[in-house]
Backbone as JSON Lines, residues from 0, in Angstrom:
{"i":0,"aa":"X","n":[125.65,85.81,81.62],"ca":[124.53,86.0,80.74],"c":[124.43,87.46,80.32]}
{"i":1,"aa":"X","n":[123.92,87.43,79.24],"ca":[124.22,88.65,78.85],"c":[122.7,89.61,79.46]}
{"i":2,"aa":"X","n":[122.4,90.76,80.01],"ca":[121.73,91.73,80.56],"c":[120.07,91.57,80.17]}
{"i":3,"aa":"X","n":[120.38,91.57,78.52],"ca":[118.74,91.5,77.66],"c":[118.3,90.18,78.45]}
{"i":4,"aa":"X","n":[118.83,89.15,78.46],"ca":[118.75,87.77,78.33],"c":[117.85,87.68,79.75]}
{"i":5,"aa":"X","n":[118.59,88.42,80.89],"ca":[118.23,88.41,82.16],"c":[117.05,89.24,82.12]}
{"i":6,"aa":"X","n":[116.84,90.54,81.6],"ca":[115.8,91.04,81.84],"c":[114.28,90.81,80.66]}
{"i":7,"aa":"X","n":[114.64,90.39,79.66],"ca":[113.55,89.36,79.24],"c":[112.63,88.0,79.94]}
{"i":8,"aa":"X","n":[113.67,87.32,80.64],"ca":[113.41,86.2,81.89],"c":[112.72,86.61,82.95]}
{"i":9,"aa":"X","n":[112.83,88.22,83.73],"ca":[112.56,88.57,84.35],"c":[111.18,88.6,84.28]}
{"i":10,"aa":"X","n":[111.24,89.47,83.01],"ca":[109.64,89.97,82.44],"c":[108.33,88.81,82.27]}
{"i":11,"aa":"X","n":[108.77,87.55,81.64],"ca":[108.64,86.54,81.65],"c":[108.42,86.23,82.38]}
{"i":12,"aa":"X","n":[108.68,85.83,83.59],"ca":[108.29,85.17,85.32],"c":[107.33,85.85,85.55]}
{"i":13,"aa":"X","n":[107.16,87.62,85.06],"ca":[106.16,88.1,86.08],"c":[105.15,87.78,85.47]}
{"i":14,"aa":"X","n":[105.29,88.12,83.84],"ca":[103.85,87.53,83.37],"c":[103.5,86.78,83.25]}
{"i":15,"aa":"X","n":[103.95,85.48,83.44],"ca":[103.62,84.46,84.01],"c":[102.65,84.26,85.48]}
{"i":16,"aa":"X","n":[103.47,85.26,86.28],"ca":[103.02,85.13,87.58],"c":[101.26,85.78,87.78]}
{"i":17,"aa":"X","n":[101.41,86.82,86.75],"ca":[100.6,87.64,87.08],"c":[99.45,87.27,86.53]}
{"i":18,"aa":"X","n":[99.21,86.13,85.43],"ca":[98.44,85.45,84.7],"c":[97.98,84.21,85.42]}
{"i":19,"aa":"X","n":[98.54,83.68,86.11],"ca":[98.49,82.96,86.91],"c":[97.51,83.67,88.05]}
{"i":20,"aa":"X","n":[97.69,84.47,88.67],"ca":[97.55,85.22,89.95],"c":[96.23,85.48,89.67]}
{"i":21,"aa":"X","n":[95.96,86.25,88.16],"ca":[94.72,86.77,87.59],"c":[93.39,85.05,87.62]}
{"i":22,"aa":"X","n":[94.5,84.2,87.43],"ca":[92.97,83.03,86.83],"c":[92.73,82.85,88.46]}
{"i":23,"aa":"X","n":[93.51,82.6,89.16],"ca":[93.31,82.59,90.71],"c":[91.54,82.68,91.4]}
{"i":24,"aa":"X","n":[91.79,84.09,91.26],"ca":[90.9,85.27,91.5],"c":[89.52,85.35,90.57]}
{"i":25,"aa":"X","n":[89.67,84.47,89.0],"ca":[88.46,85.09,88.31],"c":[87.58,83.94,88.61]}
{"i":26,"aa":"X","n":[88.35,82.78,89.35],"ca":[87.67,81.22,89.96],"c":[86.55,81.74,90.97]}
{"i":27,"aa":"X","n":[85.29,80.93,90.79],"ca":[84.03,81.15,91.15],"c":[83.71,80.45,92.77]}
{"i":28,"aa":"X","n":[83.83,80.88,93.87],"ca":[83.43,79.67,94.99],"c":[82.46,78.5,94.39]}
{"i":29,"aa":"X","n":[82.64,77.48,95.03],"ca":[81.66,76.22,94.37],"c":[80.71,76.53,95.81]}
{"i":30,"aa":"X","n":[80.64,76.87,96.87],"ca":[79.53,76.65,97.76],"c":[78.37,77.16,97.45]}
{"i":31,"aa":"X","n":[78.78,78.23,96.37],"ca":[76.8,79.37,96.17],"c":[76.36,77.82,95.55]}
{"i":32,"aa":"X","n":[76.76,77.0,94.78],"ca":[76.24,76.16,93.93],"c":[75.3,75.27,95.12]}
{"i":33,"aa":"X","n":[76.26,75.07,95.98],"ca":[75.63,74.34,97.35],"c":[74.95,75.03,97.89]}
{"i":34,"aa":"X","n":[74.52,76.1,98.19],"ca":[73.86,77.11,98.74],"c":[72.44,76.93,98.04]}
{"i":35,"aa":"X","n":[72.58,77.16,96.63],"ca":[71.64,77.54,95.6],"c":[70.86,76.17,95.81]}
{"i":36,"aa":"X","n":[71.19,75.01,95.92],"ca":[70.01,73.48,96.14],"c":[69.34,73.58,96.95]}
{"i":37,"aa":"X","n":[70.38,73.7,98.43],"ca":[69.57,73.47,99.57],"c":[68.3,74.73,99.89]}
{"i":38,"aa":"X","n":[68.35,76.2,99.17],"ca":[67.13,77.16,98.5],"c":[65.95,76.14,98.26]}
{"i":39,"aa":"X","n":[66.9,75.74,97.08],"ca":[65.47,75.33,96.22],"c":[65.18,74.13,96.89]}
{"i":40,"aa":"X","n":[65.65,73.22,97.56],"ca":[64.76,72.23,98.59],"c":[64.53,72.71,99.82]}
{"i":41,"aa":"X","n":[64.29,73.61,100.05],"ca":[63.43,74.56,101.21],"c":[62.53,75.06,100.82]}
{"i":42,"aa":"X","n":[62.14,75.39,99.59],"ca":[61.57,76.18,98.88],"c":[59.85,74.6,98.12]}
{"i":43,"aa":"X","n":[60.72,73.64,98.45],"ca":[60.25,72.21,97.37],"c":[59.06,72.41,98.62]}
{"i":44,"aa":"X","n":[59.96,72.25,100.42],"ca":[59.56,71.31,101.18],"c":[58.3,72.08,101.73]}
{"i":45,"aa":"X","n":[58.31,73.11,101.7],"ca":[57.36,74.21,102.02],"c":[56.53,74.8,100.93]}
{"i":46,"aa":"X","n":[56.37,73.68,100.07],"ca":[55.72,74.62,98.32],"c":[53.91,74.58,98.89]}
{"i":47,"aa":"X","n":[53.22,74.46,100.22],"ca":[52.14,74.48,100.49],"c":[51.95,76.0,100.98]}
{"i":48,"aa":"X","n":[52.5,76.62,101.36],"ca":[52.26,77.86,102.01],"c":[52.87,79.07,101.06]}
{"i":49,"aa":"X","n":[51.92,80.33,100.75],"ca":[52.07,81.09,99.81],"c":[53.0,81.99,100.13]}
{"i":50,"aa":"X","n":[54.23,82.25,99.05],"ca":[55.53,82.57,99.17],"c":[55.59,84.14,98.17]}
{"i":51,"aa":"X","n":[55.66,85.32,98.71],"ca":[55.29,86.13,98.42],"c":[56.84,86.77,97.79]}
{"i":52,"aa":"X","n":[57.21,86.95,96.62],"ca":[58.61,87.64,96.43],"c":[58.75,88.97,95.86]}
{"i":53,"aa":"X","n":[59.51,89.79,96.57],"ca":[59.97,90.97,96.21],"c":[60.89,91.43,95.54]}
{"i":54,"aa":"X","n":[60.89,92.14,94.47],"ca":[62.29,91.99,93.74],"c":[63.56,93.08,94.85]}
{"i":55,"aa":"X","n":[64.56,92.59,94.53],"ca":[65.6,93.85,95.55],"c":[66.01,94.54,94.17]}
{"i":56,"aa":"X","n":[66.99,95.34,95.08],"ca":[67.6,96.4,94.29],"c":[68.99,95.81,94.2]}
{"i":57,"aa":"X","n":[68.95,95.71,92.78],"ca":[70.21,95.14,92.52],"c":[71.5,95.87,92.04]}
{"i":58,"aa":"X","n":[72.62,95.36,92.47],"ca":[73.86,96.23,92.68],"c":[74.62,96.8,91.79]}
{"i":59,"aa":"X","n":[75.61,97.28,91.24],"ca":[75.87,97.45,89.76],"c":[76.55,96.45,89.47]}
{"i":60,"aa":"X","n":[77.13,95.79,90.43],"ca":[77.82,94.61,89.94],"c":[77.06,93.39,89.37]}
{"i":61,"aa":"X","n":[75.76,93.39,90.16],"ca":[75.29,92.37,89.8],"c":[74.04,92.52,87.94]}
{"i":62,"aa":"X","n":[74.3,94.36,87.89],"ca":[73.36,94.39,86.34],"c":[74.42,94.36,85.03]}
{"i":63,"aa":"X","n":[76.0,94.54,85.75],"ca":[76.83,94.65,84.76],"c":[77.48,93.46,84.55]}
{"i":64,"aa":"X","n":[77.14,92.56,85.61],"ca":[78.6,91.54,85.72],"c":[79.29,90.75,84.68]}
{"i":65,"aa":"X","n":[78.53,90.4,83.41],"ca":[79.59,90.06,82.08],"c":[80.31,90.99,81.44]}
{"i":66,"aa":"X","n":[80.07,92.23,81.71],"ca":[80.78,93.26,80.95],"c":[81.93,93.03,81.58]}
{"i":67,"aa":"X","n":[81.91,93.49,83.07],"ca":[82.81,94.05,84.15],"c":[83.83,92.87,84.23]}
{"i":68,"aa":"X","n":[83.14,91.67,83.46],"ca":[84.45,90.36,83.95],"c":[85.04,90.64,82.68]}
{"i":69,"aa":"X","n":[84.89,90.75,81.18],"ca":[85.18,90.8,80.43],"c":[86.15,91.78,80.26]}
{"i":70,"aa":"X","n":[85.81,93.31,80.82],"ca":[86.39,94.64,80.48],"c":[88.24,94.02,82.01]}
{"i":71,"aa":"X","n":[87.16,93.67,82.82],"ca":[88.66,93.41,84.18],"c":[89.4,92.14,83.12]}
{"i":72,"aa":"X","n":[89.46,91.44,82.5],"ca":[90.36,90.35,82.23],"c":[91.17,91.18,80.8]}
{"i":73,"aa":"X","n":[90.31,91.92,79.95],"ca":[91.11,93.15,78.88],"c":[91.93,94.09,79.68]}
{"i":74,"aa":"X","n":[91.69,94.43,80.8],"ca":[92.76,95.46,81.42],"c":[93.96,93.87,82.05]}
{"i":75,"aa":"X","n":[93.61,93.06,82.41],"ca":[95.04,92.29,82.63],"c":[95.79,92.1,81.8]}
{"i":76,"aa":"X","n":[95.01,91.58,80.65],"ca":[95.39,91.18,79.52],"c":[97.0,92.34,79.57]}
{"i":77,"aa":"X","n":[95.76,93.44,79.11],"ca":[97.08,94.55,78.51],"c":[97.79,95.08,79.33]}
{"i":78,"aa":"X","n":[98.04,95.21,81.24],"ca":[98.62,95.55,82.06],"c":[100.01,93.72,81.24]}
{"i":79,"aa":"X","n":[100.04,93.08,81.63],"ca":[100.65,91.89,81.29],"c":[101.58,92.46,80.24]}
{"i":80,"aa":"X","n":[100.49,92.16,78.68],"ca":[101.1,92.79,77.78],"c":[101.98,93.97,77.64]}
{"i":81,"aa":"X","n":[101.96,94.65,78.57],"ca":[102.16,96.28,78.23],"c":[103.37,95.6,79.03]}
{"i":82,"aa":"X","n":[103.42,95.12,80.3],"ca":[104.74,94.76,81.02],"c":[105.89,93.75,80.04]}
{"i":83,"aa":"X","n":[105.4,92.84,79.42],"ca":[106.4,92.04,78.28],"c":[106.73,92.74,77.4]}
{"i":84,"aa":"X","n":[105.84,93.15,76.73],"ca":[105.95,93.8,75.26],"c":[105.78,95.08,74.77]}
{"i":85,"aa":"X","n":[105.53,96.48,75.98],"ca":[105.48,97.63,75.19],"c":[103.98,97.66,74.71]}
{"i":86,"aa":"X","n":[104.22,98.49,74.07],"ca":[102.93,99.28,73.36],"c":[102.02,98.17,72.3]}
{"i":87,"aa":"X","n":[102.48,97.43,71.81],"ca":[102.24,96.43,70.44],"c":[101.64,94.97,71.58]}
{"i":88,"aa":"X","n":[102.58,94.87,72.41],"ca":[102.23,94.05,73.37],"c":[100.91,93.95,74.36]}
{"i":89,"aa":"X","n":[100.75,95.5,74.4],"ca":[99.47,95.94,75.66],"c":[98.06,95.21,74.64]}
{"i":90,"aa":"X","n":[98.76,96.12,73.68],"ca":[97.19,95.72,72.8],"c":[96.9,94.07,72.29]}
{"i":91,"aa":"X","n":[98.21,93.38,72.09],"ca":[97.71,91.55,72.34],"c":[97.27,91.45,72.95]}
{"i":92,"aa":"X","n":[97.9,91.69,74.28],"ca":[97.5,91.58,75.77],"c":[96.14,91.73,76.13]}
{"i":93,"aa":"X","n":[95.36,92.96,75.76],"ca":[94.12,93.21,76.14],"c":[93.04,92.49,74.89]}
{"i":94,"aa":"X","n":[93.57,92.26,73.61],"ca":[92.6,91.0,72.42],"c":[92.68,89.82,73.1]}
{"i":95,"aa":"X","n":[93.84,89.7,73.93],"ca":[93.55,87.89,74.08],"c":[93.3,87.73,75.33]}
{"i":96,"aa":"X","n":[93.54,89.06,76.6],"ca":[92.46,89.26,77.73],"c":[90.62,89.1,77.59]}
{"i":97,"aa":"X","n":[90.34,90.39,76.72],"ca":[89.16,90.32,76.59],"c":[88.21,88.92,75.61]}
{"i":98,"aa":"X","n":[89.41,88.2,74.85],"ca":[88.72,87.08,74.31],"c":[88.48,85.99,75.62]}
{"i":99,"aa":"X","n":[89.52,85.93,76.31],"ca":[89.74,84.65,77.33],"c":[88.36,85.35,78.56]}
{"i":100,"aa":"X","n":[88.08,86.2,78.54],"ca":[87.21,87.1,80.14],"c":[85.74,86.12,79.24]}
{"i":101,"aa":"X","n":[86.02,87.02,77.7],"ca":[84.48,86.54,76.92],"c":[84.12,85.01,77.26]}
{"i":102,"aa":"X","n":[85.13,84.36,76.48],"ca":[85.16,82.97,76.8],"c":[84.65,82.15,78.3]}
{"i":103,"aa":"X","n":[85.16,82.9,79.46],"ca":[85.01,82.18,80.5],"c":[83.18,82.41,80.93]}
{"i":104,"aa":"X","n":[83.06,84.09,80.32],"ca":[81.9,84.63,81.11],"c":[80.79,83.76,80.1]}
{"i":105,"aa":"X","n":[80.35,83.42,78.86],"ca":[79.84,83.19,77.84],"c":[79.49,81.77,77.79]}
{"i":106,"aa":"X","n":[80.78,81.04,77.64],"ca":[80.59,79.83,77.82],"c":[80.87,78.9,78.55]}
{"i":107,"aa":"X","n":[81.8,79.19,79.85],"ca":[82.57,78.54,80.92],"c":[81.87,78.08,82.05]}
{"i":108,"aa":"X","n":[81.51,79.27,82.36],"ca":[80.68,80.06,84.08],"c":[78.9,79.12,83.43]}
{"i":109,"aa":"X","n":[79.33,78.94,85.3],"ca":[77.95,77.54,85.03],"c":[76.77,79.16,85.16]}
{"i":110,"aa":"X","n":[75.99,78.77,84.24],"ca":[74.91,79.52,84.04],"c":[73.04,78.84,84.88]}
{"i":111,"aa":"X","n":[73.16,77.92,85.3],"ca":[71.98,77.32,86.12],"c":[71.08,78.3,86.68]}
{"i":112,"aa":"X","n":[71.76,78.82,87.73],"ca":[71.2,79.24,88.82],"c":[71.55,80.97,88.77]}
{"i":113,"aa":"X","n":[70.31,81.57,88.11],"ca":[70.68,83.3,87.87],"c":[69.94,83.9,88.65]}
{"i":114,"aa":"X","n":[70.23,84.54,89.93],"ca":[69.75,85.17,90.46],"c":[69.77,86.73,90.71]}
{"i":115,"aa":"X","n":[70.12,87.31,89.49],"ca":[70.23,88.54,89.0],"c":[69.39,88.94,87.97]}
């Protein structure tokens, strides 16, 4: 095989891999969801006694967190890109990162239960 052939394939596997690796990781545990009911039926079973709430101080992750998923899936994007394709590549890479981060954070990600 000729050299290009092999190291195009190469490049290929990883970004593959690494796109792969990335959706892995941006997957949400399903237990807060389970977590978040059995709250609110503790909350049902005891609704006679006065429940006094304090707001906390919330983290930066938790005042930024659509940006921060959006801006982390544009840097894969173009780490990816930049590894296949160079310079022309980074920047697909990070348009169709930051569309796919938008997408998941916007309209994907179960929105129910906001406790931020």
């Amino acid at each position: 095989m000729n050299r290009s052939l092999v190291a195009q394939k190469v490049k290929r596997n990883i970004a593959v891999f690494l796109t792969l690796l990335m959706l892995v990781f941006s997957i949400e545990p399903i237990t807060s969801v389970a977590s978040a009911h059995s709250v609110a039926a503790a909350h049902a079973a005891g609704a006679a006694q006065t429940v006094r709430r304090r707001r906390r101080h919330r983290s930066f992750w938790k005042k930024h967190r659509d940006k921060l998923t959006v801006a982390g899936s544009a840097l894969g994007g173009a780490a990816i890109g930049g590894i296949a394709g160079g310079k022309k590549g980074a920047a697909i890479g990070s348009l169709a990162g930051a569309g796919t981060g938008a997408l998941y954070t916007y309209k994907i990600r179960k929105r129910r239960h906001r406790r931020y």
